[in-house]
N, CA, C and O atoms as a GROMACS GRO file, in nm:
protein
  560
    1UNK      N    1   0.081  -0.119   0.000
    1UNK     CA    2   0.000   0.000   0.000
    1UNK      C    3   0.086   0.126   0.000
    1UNK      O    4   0.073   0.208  -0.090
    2UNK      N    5   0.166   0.141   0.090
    2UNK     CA    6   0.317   0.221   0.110
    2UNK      C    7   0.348   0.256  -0.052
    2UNK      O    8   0.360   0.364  -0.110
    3UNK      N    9   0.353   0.171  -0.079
    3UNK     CA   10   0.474   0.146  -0.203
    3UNK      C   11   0.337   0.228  -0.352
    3UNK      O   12   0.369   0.302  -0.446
    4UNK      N   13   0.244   0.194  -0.330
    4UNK     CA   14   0.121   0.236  -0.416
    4UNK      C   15   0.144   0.390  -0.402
    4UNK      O   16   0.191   0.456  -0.495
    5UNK      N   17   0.102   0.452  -0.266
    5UNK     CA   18   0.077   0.562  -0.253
    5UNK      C   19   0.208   0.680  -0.308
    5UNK      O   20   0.181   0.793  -0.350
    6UNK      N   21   0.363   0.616  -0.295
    6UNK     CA   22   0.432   0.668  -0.319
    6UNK      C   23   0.493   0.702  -0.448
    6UNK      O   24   0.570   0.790  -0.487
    7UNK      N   25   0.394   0.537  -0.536
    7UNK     CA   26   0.374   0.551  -0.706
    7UNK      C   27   0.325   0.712  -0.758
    7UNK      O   28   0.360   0.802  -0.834
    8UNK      N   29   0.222   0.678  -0.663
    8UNK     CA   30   0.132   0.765  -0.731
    8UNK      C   31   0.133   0.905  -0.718
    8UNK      O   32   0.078   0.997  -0.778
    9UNK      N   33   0.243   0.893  -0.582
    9UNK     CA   34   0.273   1.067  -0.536
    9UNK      C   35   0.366   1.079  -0.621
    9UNK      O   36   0.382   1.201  -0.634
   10UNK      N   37   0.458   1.010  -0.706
   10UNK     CA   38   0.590   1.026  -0.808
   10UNK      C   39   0.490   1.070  -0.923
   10UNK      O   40   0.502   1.191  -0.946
   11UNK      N   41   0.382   1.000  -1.013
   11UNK     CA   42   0.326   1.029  -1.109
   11UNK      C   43   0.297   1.177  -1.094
   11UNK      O   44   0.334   1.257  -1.180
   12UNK      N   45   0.222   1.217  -0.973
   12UNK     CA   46   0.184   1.366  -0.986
   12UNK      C   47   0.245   1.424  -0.953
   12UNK      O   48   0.194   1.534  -0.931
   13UNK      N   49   0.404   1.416  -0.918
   13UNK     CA   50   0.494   1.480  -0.933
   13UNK      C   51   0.536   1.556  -1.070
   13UNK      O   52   0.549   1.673  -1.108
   14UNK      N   53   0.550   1.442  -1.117
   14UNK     CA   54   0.591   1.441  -1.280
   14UNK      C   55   0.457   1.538  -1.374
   14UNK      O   56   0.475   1.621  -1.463
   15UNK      N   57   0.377   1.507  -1.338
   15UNK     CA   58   0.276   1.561  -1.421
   15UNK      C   59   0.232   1.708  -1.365
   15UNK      O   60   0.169   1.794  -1.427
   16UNK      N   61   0.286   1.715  -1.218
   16UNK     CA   62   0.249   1.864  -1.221
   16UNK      C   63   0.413   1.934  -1.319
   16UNK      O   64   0.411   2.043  -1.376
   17UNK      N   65   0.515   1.858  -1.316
   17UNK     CA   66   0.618   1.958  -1.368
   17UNK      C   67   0.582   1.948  -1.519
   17UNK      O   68   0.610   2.032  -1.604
   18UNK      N   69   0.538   1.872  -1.531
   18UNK     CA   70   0.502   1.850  -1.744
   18UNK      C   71   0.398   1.995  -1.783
   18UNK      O   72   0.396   2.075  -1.877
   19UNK      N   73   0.323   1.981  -1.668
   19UNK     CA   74   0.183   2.098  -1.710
   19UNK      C   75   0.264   2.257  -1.625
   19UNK      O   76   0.195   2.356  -1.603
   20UNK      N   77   0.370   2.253  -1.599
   20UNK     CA   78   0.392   2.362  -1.555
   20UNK      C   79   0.471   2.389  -1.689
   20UNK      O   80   0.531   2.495  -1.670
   21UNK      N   81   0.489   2.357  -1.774
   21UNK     CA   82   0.575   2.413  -1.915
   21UNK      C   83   0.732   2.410  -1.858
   21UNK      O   84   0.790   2.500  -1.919
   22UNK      N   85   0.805   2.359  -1.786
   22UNK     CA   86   0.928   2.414  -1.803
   22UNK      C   87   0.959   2.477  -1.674
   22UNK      O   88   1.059   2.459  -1.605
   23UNK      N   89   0.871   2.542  -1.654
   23UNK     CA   90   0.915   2.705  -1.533
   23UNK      C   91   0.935   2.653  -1.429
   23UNK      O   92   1.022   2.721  -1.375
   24UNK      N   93   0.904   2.562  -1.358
   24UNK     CA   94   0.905   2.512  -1.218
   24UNK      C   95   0.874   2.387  -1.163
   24UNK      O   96   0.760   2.358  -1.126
   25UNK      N   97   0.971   2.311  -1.156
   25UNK     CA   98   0.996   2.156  -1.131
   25UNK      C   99   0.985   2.146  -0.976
   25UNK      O  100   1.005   2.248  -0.909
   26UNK      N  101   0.943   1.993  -0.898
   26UNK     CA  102   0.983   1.962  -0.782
   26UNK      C  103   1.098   1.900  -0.859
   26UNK      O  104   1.118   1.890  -0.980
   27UNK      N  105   1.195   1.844  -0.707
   27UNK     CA  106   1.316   1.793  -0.739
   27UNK      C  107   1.334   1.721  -0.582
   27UNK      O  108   1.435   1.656  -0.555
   28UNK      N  109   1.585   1.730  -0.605
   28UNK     CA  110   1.618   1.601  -0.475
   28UNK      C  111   1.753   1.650  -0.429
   28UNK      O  112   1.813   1.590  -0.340
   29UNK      N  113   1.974   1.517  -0.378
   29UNK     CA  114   2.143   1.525  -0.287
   29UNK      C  115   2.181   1.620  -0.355
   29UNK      O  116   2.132   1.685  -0.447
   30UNK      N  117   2.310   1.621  -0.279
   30UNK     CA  118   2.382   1.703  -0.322
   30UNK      C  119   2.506   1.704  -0.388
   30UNK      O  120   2.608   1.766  -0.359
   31UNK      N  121   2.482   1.623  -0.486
   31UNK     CA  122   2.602   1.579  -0.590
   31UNK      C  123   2.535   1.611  -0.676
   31UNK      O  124   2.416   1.642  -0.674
   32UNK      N  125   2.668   1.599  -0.838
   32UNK     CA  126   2.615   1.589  -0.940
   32UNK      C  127   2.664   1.462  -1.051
   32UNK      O  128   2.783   1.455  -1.083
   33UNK      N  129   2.591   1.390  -1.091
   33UNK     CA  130   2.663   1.286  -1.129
   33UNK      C  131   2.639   1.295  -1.331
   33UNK      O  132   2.533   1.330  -1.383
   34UNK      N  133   2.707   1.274  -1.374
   34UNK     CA  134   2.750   1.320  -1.527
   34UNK      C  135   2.706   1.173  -1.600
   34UNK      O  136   2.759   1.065  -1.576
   35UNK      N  137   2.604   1.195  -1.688
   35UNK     CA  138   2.570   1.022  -1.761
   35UNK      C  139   2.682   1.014  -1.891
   35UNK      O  140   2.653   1.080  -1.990
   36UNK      N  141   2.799   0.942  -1.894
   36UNK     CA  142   2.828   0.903  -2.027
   36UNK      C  143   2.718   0.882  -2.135
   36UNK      O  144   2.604   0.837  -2.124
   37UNK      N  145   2.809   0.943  -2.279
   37UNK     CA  146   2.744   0.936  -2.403
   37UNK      C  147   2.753   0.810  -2.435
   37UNK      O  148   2.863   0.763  -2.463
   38UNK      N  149   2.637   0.732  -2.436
   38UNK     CA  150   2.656   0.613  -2.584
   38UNK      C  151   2.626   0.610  -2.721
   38UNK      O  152   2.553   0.690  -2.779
   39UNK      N  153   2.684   0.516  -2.769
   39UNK     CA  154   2.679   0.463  -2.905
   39UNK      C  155   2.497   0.538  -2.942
   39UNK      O  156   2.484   0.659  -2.964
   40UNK      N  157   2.403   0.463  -2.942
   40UNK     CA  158   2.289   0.549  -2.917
   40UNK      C  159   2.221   0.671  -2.896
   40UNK      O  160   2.117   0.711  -2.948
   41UNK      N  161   2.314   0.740  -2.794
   41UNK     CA  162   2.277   0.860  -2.811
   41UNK      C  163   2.354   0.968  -2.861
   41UNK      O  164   2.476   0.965  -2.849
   42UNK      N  165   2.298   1.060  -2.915
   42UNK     CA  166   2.376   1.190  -2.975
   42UNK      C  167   2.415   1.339  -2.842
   42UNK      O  168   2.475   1.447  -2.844
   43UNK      N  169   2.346   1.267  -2.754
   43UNK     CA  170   2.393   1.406  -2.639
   43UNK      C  171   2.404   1.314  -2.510
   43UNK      O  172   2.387   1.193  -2.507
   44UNK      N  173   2.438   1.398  -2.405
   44UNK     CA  174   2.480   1.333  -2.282
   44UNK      C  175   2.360   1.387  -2.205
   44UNK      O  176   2.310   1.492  -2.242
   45UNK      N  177   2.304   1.312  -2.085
   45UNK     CA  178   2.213   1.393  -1.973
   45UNK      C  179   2.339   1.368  -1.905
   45UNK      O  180   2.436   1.308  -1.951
   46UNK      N  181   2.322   1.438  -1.753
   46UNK     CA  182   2.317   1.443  -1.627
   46UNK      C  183   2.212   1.486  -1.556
   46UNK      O  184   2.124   1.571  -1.575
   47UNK      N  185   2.248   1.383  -1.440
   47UNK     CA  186   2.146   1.348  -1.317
   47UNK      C  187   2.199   1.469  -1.227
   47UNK      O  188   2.310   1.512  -1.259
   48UNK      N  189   2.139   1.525  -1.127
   48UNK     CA  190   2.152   1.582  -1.030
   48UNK      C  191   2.032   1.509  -0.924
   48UNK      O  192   1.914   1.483  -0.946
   49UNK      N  193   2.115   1.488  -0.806
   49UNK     CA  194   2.037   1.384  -0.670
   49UNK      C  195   2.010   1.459  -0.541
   49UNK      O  196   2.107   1.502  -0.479
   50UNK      N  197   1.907   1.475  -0.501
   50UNK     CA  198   1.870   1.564  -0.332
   50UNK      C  199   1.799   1.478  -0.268
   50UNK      O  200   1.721   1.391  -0.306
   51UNK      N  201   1.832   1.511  -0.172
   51UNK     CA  202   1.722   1.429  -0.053
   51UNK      C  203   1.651   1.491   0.004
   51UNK      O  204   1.659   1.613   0.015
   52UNK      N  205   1.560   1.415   0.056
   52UNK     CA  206   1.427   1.467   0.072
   52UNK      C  207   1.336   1.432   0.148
   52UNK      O  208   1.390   1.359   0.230
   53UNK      N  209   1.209   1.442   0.175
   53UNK     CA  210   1.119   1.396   0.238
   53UNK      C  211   0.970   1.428   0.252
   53UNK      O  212   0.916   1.467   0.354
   54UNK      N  213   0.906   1.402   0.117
   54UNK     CA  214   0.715   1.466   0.086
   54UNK      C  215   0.687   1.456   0.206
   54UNK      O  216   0.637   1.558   0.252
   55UNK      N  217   0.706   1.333   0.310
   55UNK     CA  218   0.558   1.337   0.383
   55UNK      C  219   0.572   1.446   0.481
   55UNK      O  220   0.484   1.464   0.565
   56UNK      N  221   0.683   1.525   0.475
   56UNK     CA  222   0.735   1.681   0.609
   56UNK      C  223   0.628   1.733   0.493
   56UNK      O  224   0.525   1.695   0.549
   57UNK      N  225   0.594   1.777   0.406
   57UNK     CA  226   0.508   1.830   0.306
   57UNK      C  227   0.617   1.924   0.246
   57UNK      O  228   0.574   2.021   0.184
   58UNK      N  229   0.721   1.912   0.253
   58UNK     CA  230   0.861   1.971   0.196
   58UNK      C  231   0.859   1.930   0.056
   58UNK      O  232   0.807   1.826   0.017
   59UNK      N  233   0.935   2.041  -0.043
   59UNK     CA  234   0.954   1.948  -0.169
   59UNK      C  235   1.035   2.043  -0.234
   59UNK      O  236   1.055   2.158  -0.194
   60UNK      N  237   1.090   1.981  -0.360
   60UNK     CA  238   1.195   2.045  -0.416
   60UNK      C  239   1.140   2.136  -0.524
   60UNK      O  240   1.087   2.079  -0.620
   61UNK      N  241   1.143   2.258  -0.525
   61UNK     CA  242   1.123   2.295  -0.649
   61UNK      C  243   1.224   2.390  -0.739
   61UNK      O  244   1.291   2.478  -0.686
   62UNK      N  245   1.227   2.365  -0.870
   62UNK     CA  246   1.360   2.438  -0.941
   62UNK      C  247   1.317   2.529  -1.076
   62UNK      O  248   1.204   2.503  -1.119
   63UNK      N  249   1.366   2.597  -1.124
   63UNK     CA  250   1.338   2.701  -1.208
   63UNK      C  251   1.501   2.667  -1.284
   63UNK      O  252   1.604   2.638  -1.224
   64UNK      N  253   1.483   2.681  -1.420
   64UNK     CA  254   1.578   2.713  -1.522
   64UNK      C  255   1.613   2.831  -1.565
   64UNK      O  256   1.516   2.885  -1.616
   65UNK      N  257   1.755   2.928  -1.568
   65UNK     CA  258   1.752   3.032  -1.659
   65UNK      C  259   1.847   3.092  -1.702
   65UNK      O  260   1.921   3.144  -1.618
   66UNK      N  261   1.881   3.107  -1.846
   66UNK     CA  262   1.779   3.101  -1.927
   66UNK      C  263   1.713   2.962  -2.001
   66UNK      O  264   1.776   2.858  -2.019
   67UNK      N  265   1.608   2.980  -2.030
   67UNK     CA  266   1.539   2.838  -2.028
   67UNK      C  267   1.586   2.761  -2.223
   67UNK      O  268   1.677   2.805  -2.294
   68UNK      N  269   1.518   2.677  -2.250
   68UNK     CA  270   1.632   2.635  -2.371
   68UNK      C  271   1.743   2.586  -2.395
   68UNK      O  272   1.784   2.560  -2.509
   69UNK      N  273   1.815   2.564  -2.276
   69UNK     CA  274   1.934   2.546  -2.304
   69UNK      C  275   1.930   2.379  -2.258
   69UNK      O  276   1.980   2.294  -2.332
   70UNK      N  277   1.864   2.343  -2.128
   70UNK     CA  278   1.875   2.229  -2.076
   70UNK      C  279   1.692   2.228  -2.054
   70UNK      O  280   1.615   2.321  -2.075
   71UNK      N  281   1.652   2.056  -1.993
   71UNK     CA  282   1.499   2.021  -2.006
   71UNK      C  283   1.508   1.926  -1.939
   71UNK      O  284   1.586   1.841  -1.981
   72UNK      N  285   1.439   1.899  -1.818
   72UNK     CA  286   1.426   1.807  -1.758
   72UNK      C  287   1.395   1.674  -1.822
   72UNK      O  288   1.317   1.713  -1.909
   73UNK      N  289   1.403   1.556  -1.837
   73UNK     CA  290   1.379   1.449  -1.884
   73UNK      C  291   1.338   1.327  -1.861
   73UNK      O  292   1.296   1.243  -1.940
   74UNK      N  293   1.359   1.320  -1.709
   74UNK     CA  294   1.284   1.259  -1.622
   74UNK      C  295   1.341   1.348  -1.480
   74UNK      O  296   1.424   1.438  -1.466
   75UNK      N  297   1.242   1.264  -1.372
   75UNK     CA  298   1.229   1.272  -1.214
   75UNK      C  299   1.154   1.137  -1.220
   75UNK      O  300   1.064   1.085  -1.286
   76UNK      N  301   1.291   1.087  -1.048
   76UNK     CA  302   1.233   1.021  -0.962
   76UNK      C  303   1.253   1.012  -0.826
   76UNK      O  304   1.332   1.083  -0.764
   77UNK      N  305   1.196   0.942  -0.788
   77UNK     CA  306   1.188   0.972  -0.627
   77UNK      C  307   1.210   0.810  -0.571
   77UNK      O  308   1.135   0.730  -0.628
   78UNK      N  309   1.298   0.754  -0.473
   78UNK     CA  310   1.317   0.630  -0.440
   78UNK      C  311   1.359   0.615  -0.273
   78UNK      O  312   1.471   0.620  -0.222
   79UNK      N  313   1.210   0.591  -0.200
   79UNK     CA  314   1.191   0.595  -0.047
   79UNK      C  315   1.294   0.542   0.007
   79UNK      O  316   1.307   0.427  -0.036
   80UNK      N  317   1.380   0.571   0.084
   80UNK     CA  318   1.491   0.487   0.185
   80UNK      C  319   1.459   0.373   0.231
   80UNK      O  320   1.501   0.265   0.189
   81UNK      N  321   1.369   0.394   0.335
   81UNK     CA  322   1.281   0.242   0.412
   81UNK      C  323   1.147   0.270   0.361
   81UNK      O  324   1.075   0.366   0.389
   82UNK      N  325   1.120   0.155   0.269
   82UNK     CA  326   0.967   0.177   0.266
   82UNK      C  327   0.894   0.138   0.390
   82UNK      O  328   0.811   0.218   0.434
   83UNK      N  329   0.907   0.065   0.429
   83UNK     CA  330   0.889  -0.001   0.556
   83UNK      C  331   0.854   0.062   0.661
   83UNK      O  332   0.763   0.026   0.735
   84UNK      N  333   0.932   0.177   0.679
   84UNK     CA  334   0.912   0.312   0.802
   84UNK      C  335   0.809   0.417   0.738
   84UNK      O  336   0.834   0.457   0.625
   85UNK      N  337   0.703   0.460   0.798
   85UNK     CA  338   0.652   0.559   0.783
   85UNK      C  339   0.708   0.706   0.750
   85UNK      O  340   0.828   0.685   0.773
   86UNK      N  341   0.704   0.781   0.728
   86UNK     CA  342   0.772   0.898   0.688
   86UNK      C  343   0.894   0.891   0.696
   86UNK      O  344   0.949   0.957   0.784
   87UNK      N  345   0.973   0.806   0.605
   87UNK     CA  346   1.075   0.779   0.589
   87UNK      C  347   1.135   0.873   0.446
   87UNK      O  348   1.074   0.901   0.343
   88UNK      N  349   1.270   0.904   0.483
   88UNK     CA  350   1.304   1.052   0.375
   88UNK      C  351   1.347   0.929   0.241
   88UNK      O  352   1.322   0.809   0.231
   89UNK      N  353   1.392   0.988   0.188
   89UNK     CA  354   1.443   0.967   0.014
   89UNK      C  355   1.524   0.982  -0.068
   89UNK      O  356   1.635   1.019  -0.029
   90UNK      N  357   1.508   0.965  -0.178
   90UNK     CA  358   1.638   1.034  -0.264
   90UNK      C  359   1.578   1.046  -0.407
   90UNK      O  360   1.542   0.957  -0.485
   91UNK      N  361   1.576   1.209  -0.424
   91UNK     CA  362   1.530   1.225  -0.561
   91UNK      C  363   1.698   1.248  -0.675
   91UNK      O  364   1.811   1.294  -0.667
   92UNK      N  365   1.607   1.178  -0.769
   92UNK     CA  366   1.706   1.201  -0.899
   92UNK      C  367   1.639   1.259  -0.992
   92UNK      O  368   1.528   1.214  -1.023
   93UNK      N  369   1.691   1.371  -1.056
   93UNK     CA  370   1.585   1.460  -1.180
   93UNK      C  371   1.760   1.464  -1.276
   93UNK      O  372   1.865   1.505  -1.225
   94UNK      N  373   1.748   1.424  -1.385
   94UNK     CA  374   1.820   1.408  -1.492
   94UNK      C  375   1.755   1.516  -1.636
   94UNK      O  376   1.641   1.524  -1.681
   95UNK      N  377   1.894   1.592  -1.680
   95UNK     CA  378   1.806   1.705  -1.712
   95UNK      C  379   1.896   1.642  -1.850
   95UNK      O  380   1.985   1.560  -1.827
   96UNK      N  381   1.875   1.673  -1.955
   96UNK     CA  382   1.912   1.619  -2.099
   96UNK      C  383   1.952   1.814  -2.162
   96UNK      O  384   1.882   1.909  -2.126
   97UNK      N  385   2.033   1.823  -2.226
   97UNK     CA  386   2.098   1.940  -2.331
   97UNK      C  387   1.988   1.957  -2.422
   97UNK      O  388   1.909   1.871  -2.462
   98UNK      N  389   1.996   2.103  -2.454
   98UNK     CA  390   1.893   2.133  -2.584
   98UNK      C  391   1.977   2.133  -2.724
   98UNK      O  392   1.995   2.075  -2.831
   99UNK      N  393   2.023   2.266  -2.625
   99UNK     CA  394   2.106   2.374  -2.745
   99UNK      C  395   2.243   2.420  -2.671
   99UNK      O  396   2.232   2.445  -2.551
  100UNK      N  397   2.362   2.433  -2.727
  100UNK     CA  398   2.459   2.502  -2.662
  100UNK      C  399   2.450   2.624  -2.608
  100UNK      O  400   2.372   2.705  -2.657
  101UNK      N  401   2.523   2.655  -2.508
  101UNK     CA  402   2.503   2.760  -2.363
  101UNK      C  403   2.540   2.727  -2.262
  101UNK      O  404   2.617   2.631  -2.248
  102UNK      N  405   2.488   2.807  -2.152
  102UNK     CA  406   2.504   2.798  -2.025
  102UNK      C  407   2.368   2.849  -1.982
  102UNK      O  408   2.296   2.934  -2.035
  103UNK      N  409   2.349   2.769  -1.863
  103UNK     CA  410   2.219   2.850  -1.768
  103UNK      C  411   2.218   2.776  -1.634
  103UNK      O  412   2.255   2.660  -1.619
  104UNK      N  413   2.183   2.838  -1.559
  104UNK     CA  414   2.158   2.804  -1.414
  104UNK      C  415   2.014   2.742  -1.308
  104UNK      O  416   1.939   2.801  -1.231
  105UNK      N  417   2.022   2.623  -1.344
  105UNK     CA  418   1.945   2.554  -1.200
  105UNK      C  419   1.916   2.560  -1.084
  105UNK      O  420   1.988   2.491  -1.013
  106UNK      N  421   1.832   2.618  -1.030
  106UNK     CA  422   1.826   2.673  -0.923
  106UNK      C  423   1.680   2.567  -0.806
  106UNK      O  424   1.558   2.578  -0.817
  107UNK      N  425   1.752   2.482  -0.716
  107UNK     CA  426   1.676   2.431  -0.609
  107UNK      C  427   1.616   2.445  -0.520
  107UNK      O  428   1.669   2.362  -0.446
  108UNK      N  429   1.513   2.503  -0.445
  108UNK     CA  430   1.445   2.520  -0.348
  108UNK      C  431   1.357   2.407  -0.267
  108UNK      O  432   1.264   2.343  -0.317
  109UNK      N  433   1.398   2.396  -0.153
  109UNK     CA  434   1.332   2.319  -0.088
  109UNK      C  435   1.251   2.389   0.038
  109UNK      O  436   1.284   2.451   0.139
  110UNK      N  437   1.143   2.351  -0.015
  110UNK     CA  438   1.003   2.449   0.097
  110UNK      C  439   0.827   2.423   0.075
  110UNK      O  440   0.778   2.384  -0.031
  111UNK      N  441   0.772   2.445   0.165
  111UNK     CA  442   0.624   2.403   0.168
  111UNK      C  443   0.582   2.485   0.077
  111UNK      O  444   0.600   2.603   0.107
  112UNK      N  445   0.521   2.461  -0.046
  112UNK     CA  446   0.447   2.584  -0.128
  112UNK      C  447   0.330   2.633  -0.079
  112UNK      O  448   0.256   2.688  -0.162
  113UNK      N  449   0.292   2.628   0.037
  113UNK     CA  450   0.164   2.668   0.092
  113UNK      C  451   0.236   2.772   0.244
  113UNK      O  452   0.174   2.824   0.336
  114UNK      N  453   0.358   2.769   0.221
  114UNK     CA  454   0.391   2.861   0.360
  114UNK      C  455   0.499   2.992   0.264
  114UNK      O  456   0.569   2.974   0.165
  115UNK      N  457   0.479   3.085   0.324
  115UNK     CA  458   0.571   3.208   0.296
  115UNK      C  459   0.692   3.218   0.352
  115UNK      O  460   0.764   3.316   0.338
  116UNK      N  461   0.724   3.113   0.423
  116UNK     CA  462   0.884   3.126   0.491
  116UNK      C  463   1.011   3.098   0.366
  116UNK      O  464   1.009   3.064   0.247
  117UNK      N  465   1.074   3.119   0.422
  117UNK     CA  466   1.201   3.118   0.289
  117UNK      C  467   1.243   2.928   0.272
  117UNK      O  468   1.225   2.837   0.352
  118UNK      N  469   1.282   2.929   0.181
  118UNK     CA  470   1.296   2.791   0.159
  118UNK      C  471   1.434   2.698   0.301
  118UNK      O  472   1.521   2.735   0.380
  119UNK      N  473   1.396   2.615   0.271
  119UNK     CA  474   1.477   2.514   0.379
  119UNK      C  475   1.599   2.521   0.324
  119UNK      O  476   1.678   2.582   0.396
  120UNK      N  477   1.635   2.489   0.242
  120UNK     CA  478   1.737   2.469   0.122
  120UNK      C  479   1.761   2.502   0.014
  120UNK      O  480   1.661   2.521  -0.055
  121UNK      N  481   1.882   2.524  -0.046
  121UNK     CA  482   1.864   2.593  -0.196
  121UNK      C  483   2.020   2.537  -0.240
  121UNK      O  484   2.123   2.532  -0.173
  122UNK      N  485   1.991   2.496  -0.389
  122UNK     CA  486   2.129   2.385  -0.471
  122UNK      C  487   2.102   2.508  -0.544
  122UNK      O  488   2.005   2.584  -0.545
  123UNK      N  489   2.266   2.506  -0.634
  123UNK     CA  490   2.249   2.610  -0.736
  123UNK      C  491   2.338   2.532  -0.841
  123UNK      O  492   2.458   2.530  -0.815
  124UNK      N  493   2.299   2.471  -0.949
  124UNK     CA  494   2.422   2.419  -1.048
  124UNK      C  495   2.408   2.526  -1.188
  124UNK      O  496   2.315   2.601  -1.215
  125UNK      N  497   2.521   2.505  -1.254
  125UNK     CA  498   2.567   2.547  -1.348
  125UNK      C  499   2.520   2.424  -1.444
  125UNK      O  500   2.493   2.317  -1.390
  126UNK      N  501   2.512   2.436  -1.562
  126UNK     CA  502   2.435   2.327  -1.660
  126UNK      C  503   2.594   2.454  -1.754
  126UNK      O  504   2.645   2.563  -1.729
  127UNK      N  505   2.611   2.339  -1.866
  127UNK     CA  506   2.735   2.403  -1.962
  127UNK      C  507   2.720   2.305  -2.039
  127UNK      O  508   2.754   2.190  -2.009
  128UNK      N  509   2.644   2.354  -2.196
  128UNK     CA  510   2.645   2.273  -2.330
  128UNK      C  511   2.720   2.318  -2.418
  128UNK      O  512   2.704   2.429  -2.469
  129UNK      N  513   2.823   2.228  -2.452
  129UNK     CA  514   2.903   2.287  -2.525
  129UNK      C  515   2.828   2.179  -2.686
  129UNK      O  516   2.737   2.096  -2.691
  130UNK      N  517   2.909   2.228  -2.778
  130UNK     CA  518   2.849   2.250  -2.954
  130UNK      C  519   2.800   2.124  -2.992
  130UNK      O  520   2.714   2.117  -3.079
  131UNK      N  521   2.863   1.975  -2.913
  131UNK     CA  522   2.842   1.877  -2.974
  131UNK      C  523   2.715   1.834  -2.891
  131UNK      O  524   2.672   1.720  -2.908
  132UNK      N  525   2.646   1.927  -2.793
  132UNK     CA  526   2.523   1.865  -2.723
  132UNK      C  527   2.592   1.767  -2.596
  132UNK      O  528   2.542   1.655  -2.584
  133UNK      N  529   2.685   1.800  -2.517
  133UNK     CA  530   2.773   1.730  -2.400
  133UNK      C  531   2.690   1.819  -2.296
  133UNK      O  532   2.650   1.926  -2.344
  134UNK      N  533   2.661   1.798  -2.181
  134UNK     CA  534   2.606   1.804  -2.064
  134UNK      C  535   2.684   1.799  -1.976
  134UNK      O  536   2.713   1.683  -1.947
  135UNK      N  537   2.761   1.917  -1.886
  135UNK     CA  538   2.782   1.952  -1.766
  135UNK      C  539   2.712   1.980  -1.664
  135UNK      O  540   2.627   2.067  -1.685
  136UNK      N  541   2.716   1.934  -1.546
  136UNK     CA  542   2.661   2.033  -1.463
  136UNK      C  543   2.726   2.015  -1.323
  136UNK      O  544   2.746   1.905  -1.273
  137UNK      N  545   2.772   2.186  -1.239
  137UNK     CA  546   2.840   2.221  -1.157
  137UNK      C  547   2.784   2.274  -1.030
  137UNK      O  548   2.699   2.362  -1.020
  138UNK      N  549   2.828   2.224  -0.954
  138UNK     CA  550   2.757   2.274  -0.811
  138UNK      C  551   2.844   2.391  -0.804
  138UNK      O  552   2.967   2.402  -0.801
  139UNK      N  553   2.724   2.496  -0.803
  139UNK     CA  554   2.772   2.636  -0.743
  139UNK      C  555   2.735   2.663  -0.588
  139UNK      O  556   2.822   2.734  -0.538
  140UNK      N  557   2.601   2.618  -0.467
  140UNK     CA  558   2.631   2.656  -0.428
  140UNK      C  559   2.495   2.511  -0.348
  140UNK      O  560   2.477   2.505  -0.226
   0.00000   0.00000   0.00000
């Protein structure tokens, strides 16, 4: 049942960031981990990972800018102990290259229903260089 409810809190995760166009993602650690190019593909993603915890009613949310350059491509979310009740997590949101540039990722972690300043805030650097390669740098 655990494991259902947390399906389904990932789906409307995903689908509120699809219907938000772009502008404002939930999200997750604090690394950044770089996906090798394969044979298959013509560009590189990288993952960026936060931790977390919906059931505090906390959540990640991120803004791109300038936008175009990088696109989220998936999010997921993968409970520590399912087993434990409000047990925290680890989100992975893997953002895929558009177009060459630079632009900045910006993380917030906070209740969207409270006016206090966010809990947390990641800041990476995203850097596409010509052949569609995917960087991304923890600034802060």
């Amino acid at each position: 049942m655990k494991k259902g409810i947390a399906l389904v809190f990932a789906a409307l995760l995903i689908c509120t960031a699809v219907l938000a166009g772009g502008c404002v993602f939930n999200l997750f650690d604090k690394e950044t981990k770089e996906t090798p190019m394969t044979e298959s593909d013509s560009q590189s993603n990288a993952t960026i990972i936060l931790e977390g915890n919906p059931t505090t009613g906390y959540e990640w949310f991120f803004t791109i800018s300038p936008e175009g350059v990088v696109i989220l491509s998936s999010a997921d979310y993968v409970v520590d102990n399912p087993d434990a009740d409000g047990s925290g997590g680890t989100y992975f949101f893997t953002f895929e290259p558009v177009s060459p540039g630079k632009a900045e990722i910006t993380f917030e972690y906070y209740r969207d229903w409270e006016d206090d300043p966010p809990l947390d805030t990641e800041v990476y650097k995203a850097t596409v260089d010509e052949e569609l390669n995917l960087t991304l740098t923890k600034l802060k």
